[in-house]
Chimera marker file (.cmm) of the C-alpha trace (Angstrom):
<marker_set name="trace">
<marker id="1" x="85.117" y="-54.907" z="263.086" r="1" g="1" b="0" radius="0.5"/>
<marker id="2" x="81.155" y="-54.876" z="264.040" r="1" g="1" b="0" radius="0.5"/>
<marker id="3" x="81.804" y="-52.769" z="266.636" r="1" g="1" b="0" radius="0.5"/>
<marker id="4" x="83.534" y="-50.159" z="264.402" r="1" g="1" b="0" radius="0.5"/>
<marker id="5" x="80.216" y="-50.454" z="261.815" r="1" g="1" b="0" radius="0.5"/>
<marker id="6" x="78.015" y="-50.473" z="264.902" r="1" g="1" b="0" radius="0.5"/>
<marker id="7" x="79.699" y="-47.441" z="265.224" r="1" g="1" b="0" radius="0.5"/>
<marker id="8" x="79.607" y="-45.756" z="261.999" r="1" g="1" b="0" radius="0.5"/>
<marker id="9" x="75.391" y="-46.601" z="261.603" r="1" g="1" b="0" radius="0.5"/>
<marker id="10" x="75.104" y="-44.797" z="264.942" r="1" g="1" b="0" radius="0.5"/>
<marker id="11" x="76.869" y="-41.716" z="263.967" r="1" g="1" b="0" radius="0.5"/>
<marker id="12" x="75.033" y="-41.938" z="260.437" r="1" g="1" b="0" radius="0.5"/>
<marker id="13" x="71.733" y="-41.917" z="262.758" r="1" g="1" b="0" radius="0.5"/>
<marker id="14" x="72.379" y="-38.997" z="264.764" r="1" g="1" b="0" radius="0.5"/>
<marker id="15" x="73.787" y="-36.909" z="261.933" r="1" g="1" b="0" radius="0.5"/>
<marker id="16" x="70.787" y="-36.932" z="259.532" r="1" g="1" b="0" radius="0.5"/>
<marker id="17" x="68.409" y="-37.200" z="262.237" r="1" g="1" b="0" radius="0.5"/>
<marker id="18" x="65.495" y="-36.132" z="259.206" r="1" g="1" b="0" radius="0.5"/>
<marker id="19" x="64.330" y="-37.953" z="255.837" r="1" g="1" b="0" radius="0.5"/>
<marker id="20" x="62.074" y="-35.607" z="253.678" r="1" g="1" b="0" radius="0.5"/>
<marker id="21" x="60.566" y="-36.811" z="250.265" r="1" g="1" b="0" radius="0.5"/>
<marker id="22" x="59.809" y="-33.991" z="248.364" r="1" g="1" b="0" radius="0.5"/>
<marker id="23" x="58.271" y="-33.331" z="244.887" r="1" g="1" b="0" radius="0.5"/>
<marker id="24" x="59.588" y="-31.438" z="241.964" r="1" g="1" b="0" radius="0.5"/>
<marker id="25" x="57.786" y="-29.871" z="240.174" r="1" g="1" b="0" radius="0.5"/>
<marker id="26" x="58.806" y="-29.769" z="236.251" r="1" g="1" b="0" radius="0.5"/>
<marker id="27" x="62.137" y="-31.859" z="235.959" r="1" g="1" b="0" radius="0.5"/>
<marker id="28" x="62.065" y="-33.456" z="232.339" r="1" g="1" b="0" radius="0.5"/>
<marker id="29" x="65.790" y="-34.564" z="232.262" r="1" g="1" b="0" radius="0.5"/>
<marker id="30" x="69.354" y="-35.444" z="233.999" r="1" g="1" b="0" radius="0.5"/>
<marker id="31" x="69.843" y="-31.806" z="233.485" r="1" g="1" b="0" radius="0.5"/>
<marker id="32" x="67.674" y="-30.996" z="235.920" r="1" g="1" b="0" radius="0.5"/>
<marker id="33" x="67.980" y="-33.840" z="238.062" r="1" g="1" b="0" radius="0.5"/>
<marker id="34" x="71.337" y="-32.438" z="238.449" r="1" g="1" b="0" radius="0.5"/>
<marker id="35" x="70.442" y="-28.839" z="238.778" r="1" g="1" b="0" radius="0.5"/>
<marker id="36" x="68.126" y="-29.734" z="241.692" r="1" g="1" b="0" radius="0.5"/>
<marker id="37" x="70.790" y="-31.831" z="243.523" r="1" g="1" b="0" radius="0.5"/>
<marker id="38" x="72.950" y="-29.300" z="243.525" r="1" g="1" b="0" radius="0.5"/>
<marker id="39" x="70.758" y="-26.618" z="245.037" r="1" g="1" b="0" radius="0.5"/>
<marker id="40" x="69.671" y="-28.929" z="247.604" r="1" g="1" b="0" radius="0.5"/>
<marker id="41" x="73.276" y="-29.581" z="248.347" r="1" g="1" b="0" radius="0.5"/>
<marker id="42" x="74.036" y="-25.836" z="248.674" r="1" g="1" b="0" radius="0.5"/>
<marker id="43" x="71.467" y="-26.109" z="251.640" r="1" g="1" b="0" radius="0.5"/>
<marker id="44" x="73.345" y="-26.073" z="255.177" r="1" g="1" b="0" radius="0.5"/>
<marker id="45" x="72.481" y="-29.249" z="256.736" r="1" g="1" b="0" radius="0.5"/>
<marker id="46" x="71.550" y="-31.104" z="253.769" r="1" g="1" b="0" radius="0.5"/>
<marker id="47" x="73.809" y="-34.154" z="253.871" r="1" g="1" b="0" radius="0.5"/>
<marker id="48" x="72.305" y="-36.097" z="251.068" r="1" g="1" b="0" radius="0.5"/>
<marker id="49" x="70.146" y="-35.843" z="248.304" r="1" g="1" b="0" radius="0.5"/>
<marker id="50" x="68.914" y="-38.205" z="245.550" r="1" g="1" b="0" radius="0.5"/>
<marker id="51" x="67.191" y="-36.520" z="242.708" r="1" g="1" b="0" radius="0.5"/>
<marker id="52" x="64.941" y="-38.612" z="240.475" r="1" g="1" b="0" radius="0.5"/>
<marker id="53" x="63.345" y="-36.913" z="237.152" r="1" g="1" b="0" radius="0.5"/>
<marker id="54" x="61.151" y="-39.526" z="235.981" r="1" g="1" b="0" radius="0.5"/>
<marker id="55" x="59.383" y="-39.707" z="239.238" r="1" g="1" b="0" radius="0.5"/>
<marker id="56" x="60.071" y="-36.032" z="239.905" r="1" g="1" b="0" radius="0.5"/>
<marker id="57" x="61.097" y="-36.650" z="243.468" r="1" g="1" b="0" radius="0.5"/>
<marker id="58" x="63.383" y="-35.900" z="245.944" r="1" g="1" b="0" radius="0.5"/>
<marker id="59" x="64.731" y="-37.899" z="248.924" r="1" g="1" b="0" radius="0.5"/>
<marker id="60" x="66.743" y="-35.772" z="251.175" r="1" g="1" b="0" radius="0.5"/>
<marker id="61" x="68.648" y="-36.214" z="254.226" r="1" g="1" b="0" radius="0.5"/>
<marker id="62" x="69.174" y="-33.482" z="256.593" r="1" g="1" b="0" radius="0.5"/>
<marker id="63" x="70.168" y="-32.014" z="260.093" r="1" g="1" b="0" radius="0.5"/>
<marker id="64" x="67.951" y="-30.799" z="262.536" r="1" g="1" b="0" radius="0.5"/>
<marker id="65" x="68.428" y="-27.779" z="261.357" r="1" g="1" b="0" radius="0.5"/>
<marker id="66" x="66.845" y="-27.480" z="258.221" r="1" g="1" b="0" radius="0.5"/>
<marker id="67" x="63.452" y="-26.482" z="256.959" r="1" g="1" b="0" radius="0.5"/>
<marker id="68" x="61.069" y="-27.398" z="254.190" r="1" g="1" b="0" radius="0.5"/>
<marker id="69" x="60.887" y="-23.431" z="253.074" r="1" g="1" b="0" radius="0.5"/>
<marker id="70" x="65.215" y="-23.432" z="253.353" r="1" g="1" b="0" radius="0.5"/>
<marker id="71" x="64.954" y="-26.468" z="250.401" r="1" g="1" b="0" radius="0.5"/>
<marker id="72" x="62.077" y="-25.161" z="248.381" r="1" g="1" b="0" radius="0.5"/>
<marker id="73" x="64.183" y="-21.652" z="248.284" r="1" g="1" b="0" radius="0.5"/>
<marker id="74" x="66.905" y="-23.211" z="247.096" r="1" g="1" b="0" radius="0.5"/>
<marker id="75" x="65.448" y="-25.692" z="244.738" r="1" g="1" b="0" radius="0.5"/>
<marker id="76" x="63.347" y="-22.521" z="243.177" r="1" g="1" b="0" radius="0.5"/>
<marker id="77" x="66.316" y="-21.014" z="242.548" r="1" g="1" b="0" radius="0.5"/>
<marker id="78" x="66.841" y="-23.468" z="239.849" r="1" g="1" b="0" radius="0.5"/>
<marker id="79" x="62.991" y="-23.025" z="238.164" r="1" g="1" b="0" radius="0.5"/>
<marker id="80" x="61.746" y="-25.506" z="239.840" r="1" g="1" b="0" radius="0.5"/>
<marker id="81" x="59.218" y="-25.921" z="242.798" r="1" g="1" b="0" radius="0.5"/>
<marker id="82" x="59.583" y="-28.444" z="245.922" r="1" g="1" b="0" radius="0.5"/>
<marker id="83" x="56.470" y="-29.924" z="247.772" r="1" g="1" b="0" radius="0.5"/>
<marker id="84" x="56.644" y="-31.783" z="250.748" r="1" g="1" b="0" radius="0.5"/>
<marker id="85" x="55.494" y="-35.558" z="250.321" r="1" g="1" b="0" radius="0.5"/>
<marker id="86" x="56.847" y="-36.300" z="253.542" r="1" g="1" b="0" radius="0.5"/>
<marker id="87" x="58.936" y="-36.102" z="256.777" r="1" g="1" b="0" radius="0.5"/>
<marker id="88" x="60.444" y="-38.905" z="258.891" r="1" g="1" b="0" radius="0.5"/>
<marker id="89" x="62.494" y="-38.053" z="261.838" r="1" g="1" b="0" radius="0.5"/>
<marker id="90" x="64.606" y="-41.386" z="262.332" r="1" g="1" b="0" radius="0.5"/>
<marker id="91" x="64.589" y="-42.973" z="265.750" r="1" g="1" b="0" radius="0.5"/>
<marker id="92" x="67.718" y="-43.527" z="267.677" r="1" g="1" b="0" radius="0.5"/>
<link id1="1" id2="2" r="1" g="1" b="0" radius="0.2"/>
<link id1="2" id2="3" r="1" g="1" b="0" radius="0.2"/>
<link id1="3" id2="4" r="1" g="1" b="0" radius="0.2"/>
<link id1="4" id2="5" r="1" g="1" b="0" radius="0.2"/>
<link id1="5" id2="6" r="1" g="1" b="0" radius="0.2"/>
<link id1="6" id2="7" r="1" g="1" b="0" radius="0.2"/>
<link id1="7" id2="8" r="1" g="1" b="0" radius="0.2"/>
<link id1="8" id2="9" r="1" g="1" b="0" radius="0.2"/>
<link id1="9" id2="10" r="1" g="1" b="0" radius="0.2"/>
<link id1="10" id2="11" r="1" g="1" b="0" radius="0.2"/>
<link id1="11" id2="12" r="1" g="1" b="0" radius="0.2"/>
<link id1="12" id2="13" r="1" g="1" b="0" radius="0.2"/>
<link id1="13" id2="14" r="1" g="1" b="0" radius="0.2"/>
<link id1="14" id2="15" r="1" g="1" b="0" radius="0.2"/>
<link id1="15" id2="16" r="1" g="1" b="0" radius="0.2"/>
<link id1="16" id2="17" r="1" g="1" b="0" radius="0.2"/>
<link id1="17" id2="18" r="1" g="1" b="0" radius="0.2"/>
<link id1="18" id2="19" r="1" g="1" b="0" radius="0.2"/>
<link id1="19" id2="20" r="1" g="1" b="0" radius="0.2"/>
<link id1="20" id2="21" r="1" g="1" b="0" radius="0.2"/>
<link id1="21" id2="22" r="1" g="1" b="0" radius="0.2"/>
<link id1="22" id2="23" r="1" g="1" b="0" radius="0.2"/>
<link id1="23" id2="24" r="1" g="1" b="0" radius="0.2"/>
<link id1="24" id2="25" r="1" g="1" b="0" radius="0.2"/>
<link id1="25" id2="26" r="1" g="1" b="0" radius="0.2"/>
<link id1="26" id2="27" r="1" g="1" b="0" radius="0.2"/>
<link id1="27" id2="28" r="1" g="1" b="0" radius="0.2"/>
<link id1="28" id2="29" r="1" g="1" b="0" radius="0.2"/>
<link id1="29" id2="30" r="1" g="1" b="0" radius="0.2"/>
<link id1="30" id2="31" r="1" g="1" b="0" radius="0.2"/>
<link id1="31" id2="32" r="1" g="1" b="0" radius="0.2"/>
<link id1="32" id2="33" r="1" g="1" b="0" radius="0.2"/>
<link id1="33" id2="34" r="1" g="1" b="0" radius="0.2"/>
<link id1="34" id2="35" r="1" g="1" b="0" radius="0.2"/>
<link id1="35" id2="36" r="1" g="1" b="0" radius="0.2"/>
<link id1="36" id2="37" r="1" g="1" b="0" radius="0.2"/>
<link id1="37" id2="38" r="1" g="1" b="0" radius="0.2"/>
<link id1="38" id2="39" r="1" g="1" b="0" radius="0.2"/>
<link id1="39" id2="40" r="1" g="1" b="0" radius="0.2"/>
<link id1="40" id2="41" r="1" g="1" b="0" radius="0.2"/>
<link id1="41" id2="42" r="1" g="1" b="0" radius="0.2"/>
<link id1="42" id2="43" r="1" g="1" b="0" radius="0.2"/>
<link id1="43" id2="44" r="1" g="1" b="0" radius="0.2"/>
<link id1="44" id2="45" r="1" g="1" b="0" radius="0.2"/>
<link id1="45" id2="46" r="1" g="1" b="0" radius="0.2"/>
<link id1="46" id2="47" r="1" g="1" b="0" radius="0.2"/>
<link id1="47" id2="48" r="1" g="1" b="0" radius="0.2"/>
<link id1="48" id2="49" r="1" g="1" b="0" radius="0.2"/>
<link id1="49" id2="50" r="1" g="1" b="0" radius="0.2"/>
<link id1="50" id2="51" r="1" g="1" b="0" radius="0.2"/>
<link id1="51" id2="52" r="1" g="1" b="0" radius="0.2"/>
<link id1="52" id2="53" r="1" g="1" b="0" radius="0.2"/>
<link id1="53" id2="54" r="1" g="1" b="0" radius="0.2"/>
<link id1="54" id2="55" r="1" g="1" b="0" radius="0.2"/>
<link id1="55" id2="56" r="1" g="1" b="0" radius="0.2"/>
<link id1="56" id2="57" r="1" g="1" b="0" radius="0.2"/>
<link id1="57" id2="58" r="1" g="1" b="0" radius="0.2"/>
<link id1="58" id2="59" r="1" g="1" b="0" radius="0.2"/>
<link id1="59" id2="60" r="1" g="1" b="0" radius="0.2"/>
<link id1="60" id2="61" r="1" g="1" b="0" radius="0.2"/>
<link id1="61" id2="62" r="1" g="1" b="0" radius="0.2"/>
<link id1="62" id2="63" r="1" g="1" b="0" radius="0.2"/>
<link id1="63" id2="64" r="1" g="1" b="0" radius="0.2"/>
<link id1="64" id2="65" r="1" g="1" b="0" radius="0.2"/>
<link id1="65" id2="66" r="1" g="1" b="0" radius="0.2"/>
<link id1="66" id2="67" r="1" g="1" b="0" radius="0.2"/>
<link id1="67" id2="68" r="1" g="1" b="0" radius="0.2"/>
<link id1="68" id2="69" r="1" g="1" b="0" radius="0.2"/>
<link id1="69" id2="70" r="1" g="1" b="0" radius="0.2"/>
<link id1="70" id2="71" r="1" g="1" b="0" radius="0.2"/>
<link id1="71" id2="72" r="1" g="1" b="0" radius="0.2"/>
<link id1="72" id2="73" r="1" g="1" b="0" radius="0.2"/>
<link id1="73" id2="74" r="1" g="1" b="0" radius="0.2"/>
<link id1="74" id2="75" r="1" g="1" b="0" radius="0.2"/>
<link id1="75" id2="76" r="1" g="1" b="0" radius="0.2"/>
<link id1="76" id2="77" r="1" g="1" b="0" radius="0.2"/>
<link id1="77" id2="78" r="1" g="1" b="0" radius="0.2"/>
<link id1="78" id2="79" r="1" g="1" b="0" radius="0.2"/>
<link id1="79" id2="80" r="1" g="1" b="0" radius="0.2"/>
<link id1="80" id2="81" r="1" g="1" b="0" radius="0.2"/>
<link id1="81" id2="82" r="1" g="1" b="0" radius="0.2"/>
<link id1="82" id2="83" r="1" g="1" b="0" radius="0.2"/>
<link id1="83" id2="84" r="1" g="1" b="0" radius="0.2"/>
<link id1="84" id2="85" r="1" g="1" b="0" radius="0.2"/>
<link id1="85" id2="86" r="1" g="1" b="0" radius="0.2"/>
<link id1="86" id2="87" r="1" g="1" b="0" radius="0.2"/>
<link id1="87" id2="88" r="1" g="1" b="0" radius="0.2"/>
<link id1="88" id2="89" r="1" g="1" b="0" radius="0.2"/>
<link id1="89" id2="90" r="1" g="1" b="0" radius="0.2"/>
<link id1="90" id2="91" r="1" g="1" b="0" radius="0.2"/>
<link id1="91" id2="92" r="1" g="1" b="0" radius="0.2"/>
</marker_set>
């Protein structure tokens, strides 16, 4: 059974090989807590996000592939504008 979870961390590791924090600008409720998640969902290579209004942030894990201007597009679709706080590329 560790082996298996072993495993499963590694794969976790190499498939959202980047953590970006980001700030939104403007989000005042779950509404738009929701509206951002989405549109950084809708992003190809975003794997996770986690949307928080009060502190207007963003945490955001992605693929290799993905840019800062590919989330802030998408997150301005929504009215809102994304800010990089900052990047971490996870070790393996």
């Amino acid at each position: 059974m560790g082996r298996i979870t072993l495993g499963l961390l590694l794969l976790a590791s190499l498939a959202y090989p980047k953590e970006w924090s980001l700030h939104i600008s403007g989000m005042h409720c779950i509404a738009c807590t929701l509206a951002v998640k989405k549109a950084l969902l809708s992003v190809h290579g975003v794997q996770e996000a986690k949307v928080n209004f009060k502190n207007e942030s963003a945490l955001v894990n992605t693929e290799d592939t993905v840019n800062l201007k590919m989330m802030q597009d998408a997150v301005a679709q929504t009215g809102y504008t994304a800010t990089l706080a900052t990047q971490n590329t996870k070790s393996n």
